[in-house]
Structures are given as C-alpha cells and as structure tokens.
N, C-alpha and C positions, 0 to 999 in steps of 0.2 A: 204271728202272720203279718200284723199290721207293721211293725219293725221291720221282715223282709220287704214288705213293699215301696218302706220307704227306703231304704237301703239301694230298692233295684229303678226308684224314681231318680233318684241321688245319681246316677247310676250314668242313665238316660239323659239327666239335663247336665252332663259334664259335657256329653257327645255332641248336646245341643246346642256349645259355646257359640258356634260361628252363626247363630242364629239369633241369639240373644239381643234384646234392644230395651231400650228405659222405656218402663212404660210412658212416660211422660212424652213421647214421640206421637202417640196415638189420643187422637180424639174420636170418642165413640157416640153417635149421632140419630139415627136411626135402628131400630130393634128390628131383625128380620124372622127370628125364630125365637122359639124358648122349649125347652125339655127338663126332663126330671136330673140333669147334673150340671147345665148353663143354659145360656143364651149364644146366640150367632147377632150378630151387629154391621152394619155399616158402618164404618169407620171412614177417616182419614189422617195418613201415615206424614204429619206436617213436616218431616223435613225432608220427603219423598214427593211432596205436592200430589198424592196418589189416593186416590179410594181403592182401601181394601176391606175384606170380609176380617174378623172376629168374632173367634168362638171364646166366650168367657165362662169359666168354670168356676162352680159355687163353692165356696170354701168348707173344706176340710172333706172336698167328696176324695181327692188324689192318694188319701191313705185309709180307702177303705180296703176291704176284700173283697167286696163287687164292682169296685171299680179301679182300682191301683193298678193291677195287671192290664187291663182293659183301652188304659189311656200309653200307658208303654207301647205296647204293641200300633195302637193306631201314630202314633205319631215317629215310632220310629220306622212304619211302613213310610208316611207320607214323605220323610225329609229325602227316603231314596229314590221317591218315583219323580222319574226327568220325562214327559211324552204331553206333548202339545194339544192333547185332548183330556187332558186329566189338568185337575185344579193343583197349583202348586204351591207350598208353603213359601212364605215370604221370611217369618221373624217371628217370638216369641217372646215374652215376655213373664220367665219362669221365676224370679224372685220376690217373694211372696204373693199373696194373694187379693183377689183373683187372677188366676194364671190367664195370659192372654195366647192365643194360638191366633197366627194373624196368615191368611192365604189370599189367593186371588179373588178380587168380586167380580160372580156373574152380573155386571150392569144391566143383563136385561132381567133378572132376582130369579125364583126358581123358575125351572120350565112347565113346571104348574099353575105358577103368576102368569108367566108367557102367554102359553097356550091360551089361557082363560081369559086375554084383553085383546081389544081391538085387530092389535098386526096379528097374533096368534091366531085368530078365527079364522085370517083370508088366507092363511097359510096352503100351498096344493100338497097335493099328497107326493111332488116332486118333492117339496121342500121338506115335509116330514122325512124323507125316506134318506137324502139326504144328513139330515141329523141324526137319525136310526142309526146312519151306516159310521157317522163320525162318534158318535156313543160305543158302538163294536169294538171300533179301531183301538180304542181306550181302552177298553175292556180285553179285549186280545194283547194289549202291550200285560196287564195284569194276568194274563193265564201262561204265558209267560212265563212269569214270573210265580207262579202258582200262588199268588194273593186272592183270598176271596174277599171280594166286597161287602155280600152278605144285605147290603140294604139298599138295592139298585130302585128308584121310583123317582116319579118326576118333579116329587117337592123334594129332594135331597141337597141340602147346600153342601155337602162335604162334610167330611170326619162324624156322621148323623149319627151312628152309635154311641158316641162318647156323650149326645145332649139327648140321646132318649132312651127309655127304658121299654121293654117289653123287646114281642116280636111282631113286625107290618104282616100279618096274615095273608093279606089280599094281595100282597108281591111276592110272598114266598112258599119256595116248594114245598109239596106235600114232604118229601123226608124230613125238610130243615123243619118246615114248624110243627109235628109229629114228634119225632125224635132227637131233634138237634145237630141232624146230619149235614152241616154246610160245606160248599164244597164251589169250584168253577161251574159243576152243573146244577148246583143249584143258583147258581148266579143265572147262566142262563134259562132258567126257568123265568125269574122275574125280569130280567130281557123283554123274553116273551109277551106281558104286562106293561112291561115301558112304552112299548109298540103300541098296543092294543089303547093305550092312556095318548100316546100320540095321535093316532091315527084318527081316533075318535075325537079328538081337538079339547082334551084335559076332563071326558067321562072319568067319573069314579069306579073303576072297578068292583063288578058285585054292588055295584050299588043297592042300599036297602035291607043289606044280610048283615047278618052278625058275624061275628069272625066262627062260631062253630057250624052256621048255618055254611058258611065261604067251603069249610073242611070237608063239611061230610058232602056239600057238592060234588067239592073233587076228590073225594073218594069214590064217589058213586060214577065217577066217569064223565062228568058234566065240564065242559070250554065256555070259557065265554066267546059268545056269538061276533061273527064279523062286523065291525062299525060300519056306519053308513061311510059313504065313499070311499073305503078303503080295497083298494087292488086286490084280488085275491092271491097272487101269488105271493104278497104281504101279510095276509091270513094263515096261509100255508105256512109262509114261515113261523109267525106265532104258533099253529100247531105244533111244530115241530119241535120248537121250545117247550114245551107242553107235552112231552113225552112223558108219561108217568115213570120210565124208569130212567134214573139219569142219562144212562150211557146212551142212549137212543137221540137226547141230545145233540145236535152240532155245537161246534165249540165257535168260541168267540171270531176266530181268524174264518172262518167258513162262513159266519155269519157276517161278517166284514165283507167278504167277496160278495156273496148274492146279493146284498142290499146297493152296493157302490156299482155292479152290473145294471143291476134293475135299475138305479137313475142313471144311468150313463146311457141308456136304451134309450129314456123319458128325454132326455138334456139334449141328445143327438136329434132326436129324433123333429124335439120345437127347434132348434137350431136350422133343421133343412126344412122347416114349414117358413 
C-alpha cells in the first residue's frame, strides 16, 4: 500500500511541474498554525517581494496510508479551483522534505483572529452578512463542482485537513461526524455555524460541552440559540442550515442569494438615510 501511494504521489507532483519552485525562494517568518501532519506559516516569496501562506508538512507523513491519498486529493482539488473567493495556490515546493504548499495570505490571519480583535468587534451585522454572503459565493463555485470541503469554520486557513487530524464536531453535521456521510449538505450544515461564529462576533460554538455532550444535543433536537444582535432572518437562515435531514438544506447558490438580498436591503437602505 505504502509503494502505491507513493507511486500515485510521483504521480501528482509530475502534474504539479508548472508549480514547482526552490525552496530557497521562500523565507518562513512567522508560525500561524500547527496540526498533527505540519504547520501553516507566514512566509515571504523573495523574488516575488510578496507574503504568502505556507503549509509545511512533517517528514515522511506523504507515504503513509492515512495520509498519502489524503494530500493527493486536497491538492490536486486546490490547483484546479480559479474563483476570487477561494484561497489560491501560488507554488510548491515538492522535492524533498519538508514539502512546502505555498497559497495566498489572508493578511488579516484567520477570521477567528479577525473577529476576536479590535476592527472585528465594531464589525455591523451589515458587514457580517456581507462576508456570509461572500463565503456562500465560494462555496456555491465548489457545489458546482461537487467538491466538499468538509471543514468549513472560522479558524480555517486552507488545505486544514491535511495539518489536522480528527473530526471539528462543533462544525459538523450530525451524519458526517456519526457516520462519515460528507457531502455539499453537510457543508452546509457547518455554514450554518460559520454564521452563528460570525454573527455572534467569534463565540465558541457549544461552548463548555464536550464534543459528545455537542452530539447528543443535536440528536436530541437541540440549535444553538440566536446571538445577540443578530437579525432574525439571519437566524432563520442558520436554522435552515440546520435541517437535521440534509436535503431540507439550501444549497450554497440559494444561500448566496438570500444573504447578498438581505445586505443590499441594509446597504440601500443607509444609503438613502
């Protein structure tokens, strides 16, 4: 098994040629994450004069069995997606190790940092809803494409699978972390949660539970309640995310429409005040 994986890695960083760059191009500066198969970095790309993100992966995780297939797939998802809402790969850095995956840097770090400092706090519920609706946009170019993301939440810097291990409970549906049913609608389930982490200006979800305390909540039919100053028809929408059966779900492109309606209501409306 470990032979095939490296065979179908081999495989992958042939396709990955027009991507390739010496490492010696990138200085890595600041640590912005760490998981059980790398880190995520601040870097700068010196003969780009550019800061960008790097994910660095710990040597000899690329030919396991739990993770060989794993890094295949997220990367050859990431070099095809082109959409102005979604993080894009820059360059790569595949011969030997550590491998570096190098993308765009969110310069304001995640939207957990965000939220959580100074301009995040003054943030209206226009401007949340606004980002909601540009988060959708992204996420409808991926349904689309029937790509599931699988780990939608507002510390995510990109590619977050491949540097962590387990499952984020408190973002994912009742089928995915049950049974392992992941899917577009379970994307929008933790949507649903992105919102709710938004709106309430970077609360912890479930805060104080354990992740089987989180389960049997929402087996027993239990939402998390609406945040302060959040709009109810923004509530509504997270219920509605929050469909215990997927299909009862809206999908990404519906959920794009209602949020980008509802601030163009809010945007119009101080406009002619």
């Amino acid at each position: 098994m470990e032979k095939f994986l490296f065979f179908s890695f081999q495989r992958e960083l042939f396709d990955m040629e027009p991507w390739e760059r010496p490492r010696e191009e990138f200085k890595l500066y600041k640590k912005l994450g760490e998981g059980h198969f790398g880190q995520v970095w601040e870097a700068l790309w010196t003969t780009q004069n550019k800061k960008v993100a790097i994910k660095t992966l710990k040597q000899g995780t690329l030919y396991t069995v739990d993770y060989g297939d794993e890094f295949v797939k997220e990367v050859t998802a990431l070099k095809n997606l082109h959409h102005p809402k979604l993080i894009q790969l820059l360059a790569m850095c595949s011969r030997g190790e550590p491998v570096y995956i190098v993308t765009e840097l969110m310069t304001k770090g995640s939207l957990k940092s965000y939220l959580d400092c100074e301009s995040g706090q003054v943030l209206t519920s226009a401007h949340l809803i606004y980002m909601g609706s540009q988060v959708a946009e992204g996420m409808a170019y991926l349904e689309d494409r029937s790509i599931v993301h699988r780990d939608l939440a507002v510390a995510d810097f990109g590619l977050a699978r491949i540097i962590k291990v387990g499952i984020p409970v408190r973002w994912t549906a009742p089928e995915a972390a049950l049974h392992q049913r992941f899917s577009v609608k379970s994307d929008v389930w933790s949507f649903g949660v992105l919102l709710y982490e938004m709106m309430s200006r970077g609360k912890t979800p479930y805060e104080g539970k354990s992740n089987k305390e989180v389960l049997d909540l929402l087996s027993s039919g239990y939402r998390l309640s609406c945040p302060t100053r959040c709009p109810p028809n923004i509530y509504r929408i997270m219920m509605d995310c929050w469909a215990f059966e997927p299909s009862k779900r809206p999908s990404f492109h519906a959920l794009h429409s209602q949020l980008d309606s509802i601030y163009a209501k809010i945007y119009f409306k101080t406009v002619e005040v």
